[in-house]
Every structure is written in structure tokens, then in C-alpha cells.
Backbone as CSV, one residue per row, in Angstrom:
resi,resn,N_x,N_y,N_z,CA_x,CA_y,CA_z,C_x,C_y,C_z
1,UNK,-10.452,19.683,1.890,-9.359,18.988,2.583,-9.871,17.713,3.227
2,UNK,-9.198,16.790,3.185,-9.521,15.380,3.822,-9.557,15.721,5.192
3,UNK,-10.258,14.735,5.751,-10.332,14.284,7.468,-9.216,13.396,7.606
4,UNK,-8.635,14.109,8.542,-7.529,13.107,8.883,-7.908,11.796,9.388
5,UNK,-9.022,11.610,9.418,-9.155,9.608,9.587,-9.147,9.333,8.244
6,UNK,-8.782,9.606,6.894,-9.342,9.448,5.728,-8.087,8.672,5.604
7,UNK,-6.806,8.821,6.218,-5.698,8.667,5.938,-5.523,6.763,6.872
8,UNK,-6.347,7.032,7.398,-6.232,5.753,8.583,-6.000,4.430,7.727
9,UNK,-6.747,4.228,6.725,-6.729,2.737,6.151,-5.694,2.912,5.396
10,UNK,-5.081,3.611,4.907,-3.780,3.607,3.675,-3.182,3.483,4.951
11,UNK,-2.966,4.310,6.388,-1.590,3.876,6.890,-1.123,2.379,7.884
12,UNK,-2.687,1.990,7.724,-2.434,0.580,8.756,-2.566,-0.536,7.393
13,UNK,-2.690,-0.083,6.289,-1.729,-1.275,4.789,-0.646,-1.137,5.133
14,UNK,-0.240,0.294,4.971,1.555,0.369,4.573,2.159,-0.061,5.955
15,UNK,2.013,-0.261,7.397,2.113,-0.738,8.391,2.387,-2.220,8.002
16,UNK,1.366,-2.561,7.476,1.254,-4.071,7.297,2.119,-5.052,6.953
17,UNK,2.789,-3.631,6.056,3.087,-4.219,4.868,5.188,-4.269,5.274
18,UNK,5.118,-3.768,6.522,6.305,-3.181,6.537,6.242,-4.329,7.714
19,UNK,4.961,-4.800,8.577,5.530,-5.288,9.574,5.966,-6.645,9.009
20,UNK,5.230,-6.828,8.080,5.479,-8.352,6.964,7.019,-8.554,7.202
21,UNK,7.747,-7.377,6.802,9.373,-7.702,6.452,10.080,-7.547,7.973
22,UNK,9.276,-7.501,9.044,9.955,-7.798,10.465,11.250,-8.878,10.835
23,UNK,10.781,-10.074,9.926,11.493,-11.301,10.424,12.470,-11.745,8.788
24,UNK,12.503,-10.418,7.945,13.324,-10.663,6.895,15.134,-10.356,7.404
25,UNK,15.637,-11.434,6.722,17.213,-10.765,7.004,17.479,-9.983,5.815
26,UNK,17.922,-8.436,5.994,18.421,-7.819,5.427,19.681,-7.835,5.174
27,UNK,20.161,-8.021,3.741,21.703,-7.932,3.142,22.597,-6.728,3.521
28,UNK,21.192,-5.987,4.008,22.075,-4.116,4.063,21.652,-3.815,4.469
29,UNK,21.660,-2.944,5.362,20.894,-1.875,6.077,21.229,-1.010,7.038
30,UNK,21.243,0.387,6.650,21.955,1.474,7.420,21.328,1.683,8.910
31,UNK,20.211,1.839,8.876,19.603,1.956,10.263,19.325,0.761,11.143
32,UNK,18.756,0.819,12.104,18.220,-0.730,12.494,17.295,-1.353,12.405
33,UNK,17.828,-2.451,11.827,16.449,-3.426,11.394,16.662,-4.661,12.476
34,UNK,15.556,-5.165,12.636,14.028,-5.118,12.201,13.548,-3.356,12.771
35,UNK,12.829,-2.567,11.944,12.153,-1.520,12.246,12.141,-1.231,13.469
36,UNK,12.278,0.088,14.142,12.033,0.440,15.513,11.728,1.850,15.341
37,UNK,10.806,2.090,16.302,9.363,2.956,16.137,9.273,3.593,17.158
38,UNK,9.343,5.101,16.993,9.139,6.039,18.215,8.146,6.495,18.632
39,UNK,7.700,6.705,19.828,5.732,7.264,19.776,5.804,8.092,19.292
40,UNK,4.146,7.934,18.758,3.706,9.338,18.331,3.698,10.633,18.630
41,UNK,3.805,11.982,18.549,3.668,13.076,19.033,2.616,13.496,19.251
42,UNK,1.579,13.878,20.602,0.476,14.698,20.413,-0.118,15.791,19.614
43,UNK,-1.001,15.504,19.382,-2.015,16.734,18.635,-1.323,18.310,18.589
44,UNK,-1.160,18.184,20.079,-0.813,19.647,20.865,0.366,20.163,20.660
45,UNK,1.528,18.771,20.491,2.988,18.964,20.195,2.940,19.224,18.881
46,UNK,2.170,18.413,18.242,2.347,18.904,16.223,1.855,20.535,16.735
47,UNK,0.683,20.973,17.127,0.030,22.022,16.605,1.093,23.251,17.050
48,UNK,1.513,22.969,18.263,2.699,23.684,18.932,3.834,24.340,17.813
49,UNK,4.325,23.099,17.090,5.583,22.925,16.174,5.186,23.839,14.969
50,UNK,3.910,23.905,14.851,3.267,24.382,13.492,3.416,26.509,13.654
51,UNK,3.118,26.058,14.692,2.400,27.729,15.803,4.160,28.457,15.959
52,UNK,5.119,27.624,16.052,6.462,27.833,16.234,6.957,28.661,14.975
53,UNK,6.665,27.418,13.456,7.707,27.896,12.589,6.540,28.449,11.570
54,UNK,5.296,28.690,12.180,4.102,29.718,10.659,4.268,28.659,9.742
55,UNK,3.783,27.153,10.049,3.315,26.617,8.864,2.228,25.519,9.534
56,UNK,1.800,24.987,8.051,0.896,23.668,8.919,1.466,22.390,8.249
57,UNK,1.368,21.273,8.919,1.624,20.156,8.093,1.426,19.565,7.436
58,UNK,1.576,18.809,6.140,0.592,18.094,4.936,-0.137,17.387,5.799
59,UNK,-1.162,17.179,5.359,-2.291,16.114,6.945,-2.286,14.632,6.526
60,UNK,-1.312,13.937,5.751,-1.117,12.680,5.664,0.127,12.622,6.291
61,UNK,0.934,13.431,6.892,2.556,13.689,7.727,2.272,13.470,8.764
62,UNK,1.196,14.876,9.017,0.561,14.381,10.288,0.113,13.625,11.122
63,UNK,-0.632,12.982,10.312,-1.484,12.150,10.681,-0.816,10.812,10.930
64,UNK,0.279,10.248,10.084,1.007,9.631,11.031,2.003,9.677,11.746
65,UNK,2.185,10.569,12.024,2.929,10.982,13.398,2.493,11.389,14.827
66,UNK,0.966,11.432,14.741,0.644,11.334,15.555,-0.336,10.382,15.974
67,UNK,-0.058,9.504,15.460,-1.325,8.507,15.152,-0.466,6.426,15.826
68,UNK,1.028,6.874,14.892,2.001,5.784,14.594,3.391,6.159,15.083
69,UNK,3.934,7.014,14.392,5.216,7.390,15.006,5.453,8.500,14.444
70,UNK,6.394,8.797,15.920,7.211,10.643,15.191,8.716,10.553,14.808
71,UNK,8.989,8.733,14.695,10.139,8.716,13.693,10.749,7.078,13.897
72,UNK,11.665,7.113,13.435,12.215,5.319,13.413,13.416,5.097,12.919
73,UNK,13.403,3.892,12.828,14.857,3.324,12.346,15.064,3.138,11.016
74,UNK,13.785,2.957,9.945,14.139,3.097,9.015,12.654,4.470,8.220
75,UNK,13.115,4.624,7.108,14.125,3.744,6.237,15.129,4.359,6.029
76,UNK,16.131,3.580,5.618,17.330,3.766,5.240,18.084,4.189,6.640
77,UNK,18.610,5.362,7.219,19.096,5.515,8.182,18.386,6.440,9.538
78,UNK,16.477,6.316,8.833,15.774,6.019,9.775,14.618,7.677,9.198
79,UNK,13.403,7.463,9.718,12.534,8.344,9.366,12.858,9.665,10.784
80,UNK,12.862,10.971,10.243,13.634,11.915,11.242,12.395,12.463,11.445
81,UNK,12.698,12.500,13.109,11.378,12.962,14.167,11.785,14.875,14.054
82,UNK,10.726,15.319,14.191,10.154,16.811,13.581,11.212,17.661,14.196
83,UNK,11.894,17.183,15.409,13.122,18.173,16.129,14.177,17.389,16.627
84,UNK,14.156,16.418,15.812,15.694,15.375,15.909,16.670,15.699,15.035
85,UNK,18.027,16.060,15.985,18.775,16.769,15.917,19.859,15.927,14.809
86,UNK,20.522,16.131,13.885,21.390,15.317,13.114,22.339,15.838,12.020
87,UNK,23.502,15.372,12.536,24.928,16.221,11.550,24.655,15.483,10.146
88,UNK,23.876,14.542,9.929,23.796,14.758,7.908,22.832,15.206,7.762
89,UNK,21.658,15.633,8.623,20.414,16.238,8.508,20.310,17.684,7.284
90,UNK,19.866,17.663,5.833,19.675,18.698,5.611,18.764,19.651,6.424
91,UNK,19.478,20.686,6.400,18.677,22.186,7.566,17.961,22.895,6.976
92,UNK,16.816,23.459,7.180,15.934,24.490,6.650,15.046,25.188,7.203
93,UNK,15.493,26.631,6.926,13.997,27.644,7.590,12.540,27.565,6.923
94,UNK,11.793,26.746,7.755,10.892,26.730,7.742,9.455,27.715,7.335
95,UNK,10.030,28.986,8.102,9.210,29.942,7.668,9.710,30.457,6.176
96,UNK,10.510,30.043,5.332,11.128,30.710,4.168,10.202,29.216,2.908
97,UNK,9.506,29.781,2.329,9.294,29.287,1.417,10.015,28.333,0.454
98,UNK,9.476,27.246,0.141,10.399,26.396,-0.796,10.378,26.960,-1.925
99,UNK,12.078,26.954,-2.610,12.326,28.115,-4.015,12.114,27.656,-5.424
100,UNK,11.545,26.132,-5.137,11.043,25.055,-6.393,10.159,24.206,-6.353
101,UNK,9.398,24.128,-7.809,8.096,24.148,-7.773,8.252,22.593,-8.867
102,UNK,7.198,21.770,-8.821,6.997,20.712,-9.387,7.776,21.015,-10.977
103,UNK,6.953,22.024,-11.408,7.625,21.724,-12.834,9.176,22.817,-12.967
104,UNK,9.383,23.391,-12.134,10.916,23.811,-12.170,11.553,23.677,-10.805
105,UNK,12.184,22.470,-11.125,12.671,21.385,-10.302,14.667,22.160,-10.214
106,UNK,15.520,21.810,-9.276,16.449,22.395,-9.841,17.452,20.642,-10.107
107,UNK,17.955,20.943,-10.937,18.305,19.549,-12.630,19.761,20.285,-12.096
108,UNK,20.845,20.046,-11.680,22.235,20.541,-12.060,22.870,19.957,-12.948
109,UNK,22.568,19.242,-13.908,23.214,19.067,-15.531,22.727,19.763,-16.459
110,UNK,21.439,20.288,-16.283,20.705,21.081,-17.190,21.252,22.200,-17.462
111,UNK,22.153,23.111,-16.297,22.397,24.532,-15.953,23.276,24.923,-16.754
112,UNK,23.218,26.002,-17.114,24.662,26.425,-17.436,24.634,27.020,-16.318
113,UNK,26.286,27.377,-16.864,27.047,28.131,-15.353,26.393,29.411,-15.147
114,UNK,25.878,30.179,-16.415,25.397,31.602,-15.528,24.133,31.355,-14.588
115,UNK,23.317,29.739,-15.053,22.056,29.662,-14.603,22.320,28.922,-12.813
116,UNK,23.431,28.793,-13.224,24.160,27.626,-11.460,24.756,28.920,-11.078
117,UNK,25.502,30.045,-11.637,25.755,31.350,-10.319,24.212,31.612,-9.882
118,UNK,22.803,31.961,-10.449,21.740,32.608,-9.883,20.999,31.627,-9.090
119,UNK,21.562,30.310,-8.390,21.042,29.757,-7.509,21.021,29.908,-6.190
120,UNK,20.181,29.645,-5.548,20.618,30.335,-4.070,21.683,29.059,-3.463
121,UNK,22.165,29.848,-2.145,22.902,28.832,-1.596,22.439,27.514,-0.928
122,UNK,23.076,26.797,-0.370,22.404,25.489,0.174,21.402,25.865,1.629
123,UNK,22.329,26.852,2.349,21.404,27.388,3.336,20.369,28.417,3.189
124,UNK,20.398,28.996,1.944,18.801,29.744,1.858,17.938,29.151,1.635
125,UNK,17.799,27.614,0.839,16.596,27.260,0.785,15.765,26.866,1.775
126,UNK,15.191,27.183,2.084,13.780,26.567,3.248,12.583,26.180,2.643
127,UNK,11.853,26.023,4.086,10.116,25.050,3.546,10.074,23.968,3.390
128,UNK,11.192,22.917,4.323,11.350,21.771,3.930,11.722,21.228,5.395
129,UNK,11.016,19.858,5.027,11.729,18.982,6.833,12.226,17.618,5.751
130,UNK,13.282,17.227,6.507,14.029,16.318,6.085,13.446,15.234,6.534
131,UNK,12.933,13.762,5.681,12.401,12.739,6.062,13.466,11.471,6.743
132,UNK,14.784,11.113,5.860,15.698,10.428,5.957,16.355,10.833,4.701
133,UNK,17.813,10.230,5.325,19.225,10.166,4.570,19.204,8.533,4.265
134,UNK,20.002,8.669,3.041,20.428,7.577,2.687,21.916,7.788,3.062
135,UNK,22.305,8.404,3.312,23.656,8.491,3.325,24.352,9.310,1.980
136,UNK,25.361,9.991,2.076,26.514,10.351,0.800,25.719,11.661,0.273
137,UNK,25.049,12.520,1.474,24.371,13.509,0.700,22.509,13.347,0.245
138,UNK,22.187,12.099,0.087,20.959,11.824,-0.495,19.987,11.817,0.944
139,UNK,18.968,12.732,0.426,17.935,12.847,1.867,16.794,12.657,0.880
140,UNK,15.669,12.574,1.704,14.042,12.299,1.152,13.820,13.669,2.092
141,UNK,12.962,14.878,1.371,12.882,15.946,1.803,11.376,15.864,1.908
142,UNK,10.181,16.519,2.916,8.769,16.979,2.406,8.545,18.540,2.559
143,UNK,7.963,18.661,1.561,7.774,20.383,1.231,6.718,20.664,2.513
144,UNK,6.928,21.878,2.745,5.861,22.042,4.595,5.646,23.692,4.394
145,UNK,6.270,24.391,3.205,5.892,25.755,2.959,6.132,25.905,2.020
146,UNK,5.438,26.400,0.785,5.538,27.282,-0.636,4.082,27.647,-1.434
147,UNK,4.477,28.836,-2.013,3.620,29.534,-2.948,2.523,28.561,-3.654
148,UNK,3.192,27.700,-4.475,2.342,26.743,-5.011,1.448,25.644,-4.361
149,UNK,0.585,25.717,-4.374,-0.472,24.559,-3.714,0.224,23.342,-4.193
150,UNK,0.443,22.981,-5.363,0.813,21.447,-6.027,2.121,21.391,-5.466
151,UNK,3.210,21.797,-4.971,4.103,21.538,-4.648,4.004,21.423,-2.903
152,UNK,3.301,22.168,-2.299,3.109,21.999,-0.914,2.793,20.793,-0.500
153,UNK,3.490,19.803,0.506,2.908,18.537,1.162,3.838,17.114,-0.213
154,UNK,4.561,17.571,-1.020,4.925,16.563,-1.897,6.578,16.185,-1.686
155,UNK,7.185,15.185,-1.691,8.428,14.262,-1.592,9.555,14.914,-2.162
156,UNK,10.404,15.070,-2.276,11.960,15.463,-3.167,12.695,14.893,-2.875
157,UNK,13.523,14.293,-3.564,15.022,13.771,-3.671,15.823,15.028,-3.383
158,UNK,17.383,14.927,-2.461,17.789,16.105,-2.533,18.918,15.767,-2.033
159,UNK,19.895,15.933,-3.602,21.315,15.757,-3.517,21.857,16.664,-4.208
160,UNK,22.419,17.312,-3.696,23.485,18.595,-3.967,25.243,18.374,-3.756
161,UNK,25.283,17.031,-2.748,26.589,16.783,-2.554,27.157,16.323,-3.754
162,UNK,26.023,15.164,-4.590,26.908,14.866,-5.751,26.351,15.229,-7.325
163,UNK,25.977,16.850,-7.057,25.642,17.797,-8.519,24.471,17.104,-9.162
164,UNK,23.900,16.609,-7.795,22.596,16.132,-8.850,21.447,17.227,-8.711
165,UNK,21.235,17.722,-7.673,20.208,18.618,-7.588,18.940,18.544,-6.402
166,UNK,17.772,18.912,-6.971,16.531,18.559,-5.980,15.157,18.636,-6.925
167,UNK,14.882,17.162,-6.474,13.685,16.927,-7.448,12.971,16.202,-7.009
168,UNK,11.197,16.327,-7.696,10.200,15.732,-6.983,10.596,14.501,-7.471
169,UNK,9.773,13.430,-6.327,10.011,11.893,-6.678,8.127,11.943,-7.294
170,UNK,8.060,10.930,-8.067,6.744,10.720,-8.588,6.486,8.760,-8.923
171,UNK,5.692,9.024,-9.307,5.308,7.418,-9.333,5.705,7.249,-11.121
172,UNK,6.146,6.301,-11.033,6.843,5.817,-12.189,5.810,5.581,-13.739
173,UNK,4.880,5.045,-13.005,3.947,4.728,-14.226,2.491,5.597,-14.223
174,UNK,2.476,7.317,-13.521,1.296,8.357,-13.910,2.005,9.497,-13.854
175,UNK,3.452,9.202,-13.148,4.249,10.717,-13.145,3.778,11.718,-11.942
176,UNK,2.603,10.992,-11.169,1.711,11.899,-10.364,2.810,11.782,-8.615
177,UNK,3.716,12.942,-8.255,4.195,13.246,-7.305,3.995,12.763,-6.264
178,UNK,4.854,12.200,-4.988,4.996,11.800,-4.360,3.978,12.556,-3.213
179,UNK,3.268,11.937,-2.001,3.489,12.622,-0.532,3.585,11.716,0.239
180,UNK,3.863,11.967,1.461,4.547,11.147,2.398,4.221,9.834,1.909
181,UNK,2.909,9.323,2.106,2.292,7.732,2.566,2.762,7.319,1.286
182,UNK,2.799,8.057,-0.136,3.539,7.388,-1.261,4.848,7.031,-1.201
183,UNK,5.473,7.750,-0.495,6.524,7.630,-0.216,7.345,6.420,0.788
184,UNK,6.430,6.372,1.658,6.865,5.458,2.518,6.080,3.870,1.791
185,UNK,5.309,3.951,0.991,4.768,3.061,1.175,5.511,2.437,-0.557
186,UNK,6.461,3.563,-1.289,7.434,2.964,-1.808,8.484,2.148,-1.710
187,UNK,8.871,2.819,-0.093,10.110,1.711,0.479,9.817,0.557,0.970
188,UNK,8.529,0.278,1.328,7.484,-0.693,1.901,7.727,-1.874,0.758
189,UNK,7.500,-1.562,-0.731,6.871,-2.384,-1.732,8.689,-2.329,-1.920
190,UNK,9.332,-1.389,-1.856,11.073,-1.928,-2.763,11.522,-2.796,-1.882
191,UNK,11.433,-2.665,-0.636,12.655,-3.451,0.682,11.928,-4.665,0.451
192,UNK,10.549,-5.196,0.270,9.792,-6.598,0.123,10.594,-7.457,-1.512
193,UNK,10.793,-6.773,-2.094,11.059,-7.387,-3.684,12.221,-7.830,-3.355
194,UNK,13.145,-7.615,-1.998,14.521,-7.971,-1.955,13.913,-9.102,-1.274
195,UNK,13.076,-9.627,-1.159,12.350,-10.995,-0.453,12.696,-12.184,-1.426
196,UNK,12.605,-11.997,-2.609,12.039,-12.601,-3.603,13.348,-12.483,-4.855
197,UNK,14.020,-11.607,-4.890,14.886,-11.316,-5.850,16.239,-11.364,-4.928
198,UNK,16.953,-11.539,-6.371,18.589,-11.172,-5.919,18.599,-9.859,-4.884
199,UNK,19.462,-9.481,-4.120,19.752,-8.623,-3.198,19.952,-7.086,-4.665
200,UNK,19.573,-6.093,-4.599,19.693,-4.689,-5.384,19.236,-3.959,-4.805
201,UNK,20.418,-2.661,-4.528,20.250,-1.461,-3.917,18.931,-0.695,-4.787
202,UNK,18.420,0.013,-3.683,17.548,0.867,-4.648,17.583,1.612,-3.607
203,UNK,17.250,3.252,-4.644,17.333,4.956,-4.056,15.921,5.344,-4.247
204,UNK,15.395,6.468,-3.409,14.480,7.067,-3.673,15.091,8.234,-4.903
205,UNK,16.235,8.300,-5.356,16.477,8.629,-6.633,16.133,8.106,-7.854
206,UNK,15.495,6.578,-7.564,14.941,5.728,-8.749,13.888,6.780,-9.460
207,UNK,13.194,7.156,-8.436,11.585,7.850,-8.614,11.799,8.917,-9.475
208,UNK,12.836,9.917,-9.509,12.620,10.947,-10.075,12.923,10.882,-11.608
209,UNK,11.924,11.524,-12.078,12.561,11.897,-13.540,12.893,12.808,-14.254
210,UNK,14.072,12.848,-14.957,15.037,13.805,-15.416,14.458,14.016,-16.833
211,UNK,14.288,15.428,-16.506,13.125,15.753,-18.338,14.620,16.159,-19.147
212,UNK,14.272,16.241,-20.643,14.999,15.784,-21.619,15.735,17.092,-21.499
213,UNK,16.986,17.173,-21.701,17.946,18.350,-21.410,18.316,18.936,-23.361
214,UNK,18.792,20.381,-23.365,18.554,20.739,-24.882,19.660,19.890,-25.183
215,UNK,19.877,20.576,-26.505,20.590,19.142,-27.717,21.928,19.941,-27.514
216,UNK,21.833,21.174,-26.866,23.067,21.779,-26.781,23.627,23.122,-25.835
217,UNK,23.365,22.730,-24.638,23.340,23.449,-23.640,25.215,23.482,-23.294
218,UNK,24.927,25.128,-22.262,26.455,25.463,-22.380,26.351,25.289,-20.405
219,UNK,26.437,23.725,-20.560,26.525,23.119,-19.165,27.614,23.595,-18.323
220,UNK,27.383,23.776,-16.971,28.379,24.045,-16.538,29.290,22.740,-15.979
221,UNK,30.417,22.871,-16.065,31.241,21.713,-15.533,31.082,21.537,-14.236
């Protein structure tokens, strides 16, 4: 396992890189910009939170949250602090294991209907803290409990409001899964290109990819 100073120089780039776009005017923006930044949480308060719900935290989560901040204004409608309370906030028991794993992701076009009745409901899934909403259902989720090592500590897209599903985000050009600092340091490099280019929305739904569905599945409507 890394030393959590290992994490120090990747997070004072992606800092950098975010404070760069301080004095950009944004065309859009749900939360408040220019960026605004909550202190960090102590050592004692993470270890507390951990000791609470029987888990530990990916140690690049950690590490900046207690280092930089335990939440903000962005992105999108703002990075959600570990017990900040919020009516679009997806909810999850923590101590309940996450029920999907990198390579069985849940796809809701893929399903048929008998395979969409054996899903659990929206409130059984746990093992997850919600990073930010984009709004309309779409959250950036991080896995914080499950069976699988490769899925523990990694990013998800997670929209269920509009039948899309929940899936890892990954990097576009190795396929290799998201964790936090990738994550943030995606919105870092997308919100800068609106510097330079025409104004275009972009989702942390860009990231994910949808593996090839059969040639003839008995989808459910």
C-alpha cells in the first residue's frame, strides 16, 4: 500500500491545475464558481468515520481530504463532504458491500426483464459515498466497501433515474478505471478545454464504456 505522502505531488498538479481556471468565466455552472473549498477533516475525524461505518478509505480520498478539502463547490454541483447532508444525494449503507464489480457493471439496456426483476432495489445497494451530482439523477459515486480488491477505492457513474445504470468510469485511451485523483483530475483537464474551445457540456458519463450488447437480446422495455 502507498504512503499517503505518495499521493502529495499528483494532488498539488491537479490543484494547480484547477486553480489555473480561478479567473475563467464559466458559460455554465451548477455550483459556485470560481471554486470554493472546505477545510480539511482531521486524521481523527476520517479515522472516527471509518471506526463508525466498518470500512477504511481508498488512501488517495483520504488523503485529500484531509490534507485539501472535505468538500467544495465544484465540480459540477460541488464535491460532497463525508456527512453532508443532501436531497439529490445518492444514499448508501456503508457497511453493505458494493453488489458490482468492474467487469459486471450493471448496463440497463443489456437486461432483459427477467435479468432487471433480479436486481436489487435502489436502496439495497451500499459501499458507496457519493462524490457529486450533476444533476437529473447523474452522481460520481467512490466504492469504500466490496469483496473485490479491483473494484474497491474506484469511480462509477450512477444513473438509474434515466435507465442507464451504474458503471465504472475509466480512462479512455488504457480502459484502466478511475480513482478519485483520476477522477478529479478529469474535470480539471475537461472544464480547461472550455478555455480554448467552443463552450460543450461534458459528463463524467463520457468515461464509461458500454461493452457490446448481444445481436439479440430480449431487452426489457
Amino acid at each position: 500500500m502507498e504512503a499517503p505522502e505518495s499521493y502529495d505531488k499528483r494532488i498539488a498538479r491537479i490543484m494547480s491545475k484547477i486553480e489555473d481556471l480561478r479567473d475563467y468565466e464559466m458559460e455554465d455552472t451548477c455550483g459556485e464558481w470560481s471554486p470554493q473549498w472546505m477545510p480539511p477533516i482531521t486524521e481523527k475525524q476520517a479515522a472516527a468515520f471509518e471506526k463508525k461505518h466498518g470500512i477504511l478509505l481508498p488512501a488517495d480520498y483520504r488523503r485529500f481530504i484531509t490534507t485539501i478539502a472535505a468538500g467544495g463547490s465544484q465540480p459540477f454541483y460541488g464535491l460532497e463532504a463525508l456527512n453532508q447532508k443532501d436531497k439529490y444525494k445518492a444514499l448508501s449503507d456503508l457497511k453493505k458491500p458494493f453488489c458490482y464489480t468492474l467487469d459486471q457493471p450493471l448496463i440497463i439496456m443489456s437486461l432483459t426483464q427477467e435479468q432487471l426483476d433480479q436486481q436489487p432495489d435502489e436502496d439495497e445497494i451500499g459501499g458507496f459515498l457519493t462524490l457529486c451530482t450533476e444533476g437529473c439523477g447523474m452522481d460520481s459515486i467512490l466504492v469504500v466497501n466490496s469483496k473485490d480488491p479491483d473494484t474497491y477505492g474506484t469511480v462509477w457513474f450512477y444513473d438509474l433515474s434515466d435507465d442507464f445504470g451504474i458503471a465504472p468510469m475509466r480512462d479512455k485511451e488504457t480502459g484502466r478505471p478511475f480513482c478519485f485523483l483520476d477522477w478529479l483530475e478529469y474535470w480539471a483537464d475537461e472544464t480547461a478545454k472550455q478555455r480554448d474551445d467552443e463552450y460543450e457540456y461534458f459528463s463524467f458519463g463520457d468515461t464509461v464504456q458500454i461493452p457490446e450488447l448481444p445481436s439479440s437480446p430480449e431487452i426489457a422495455d
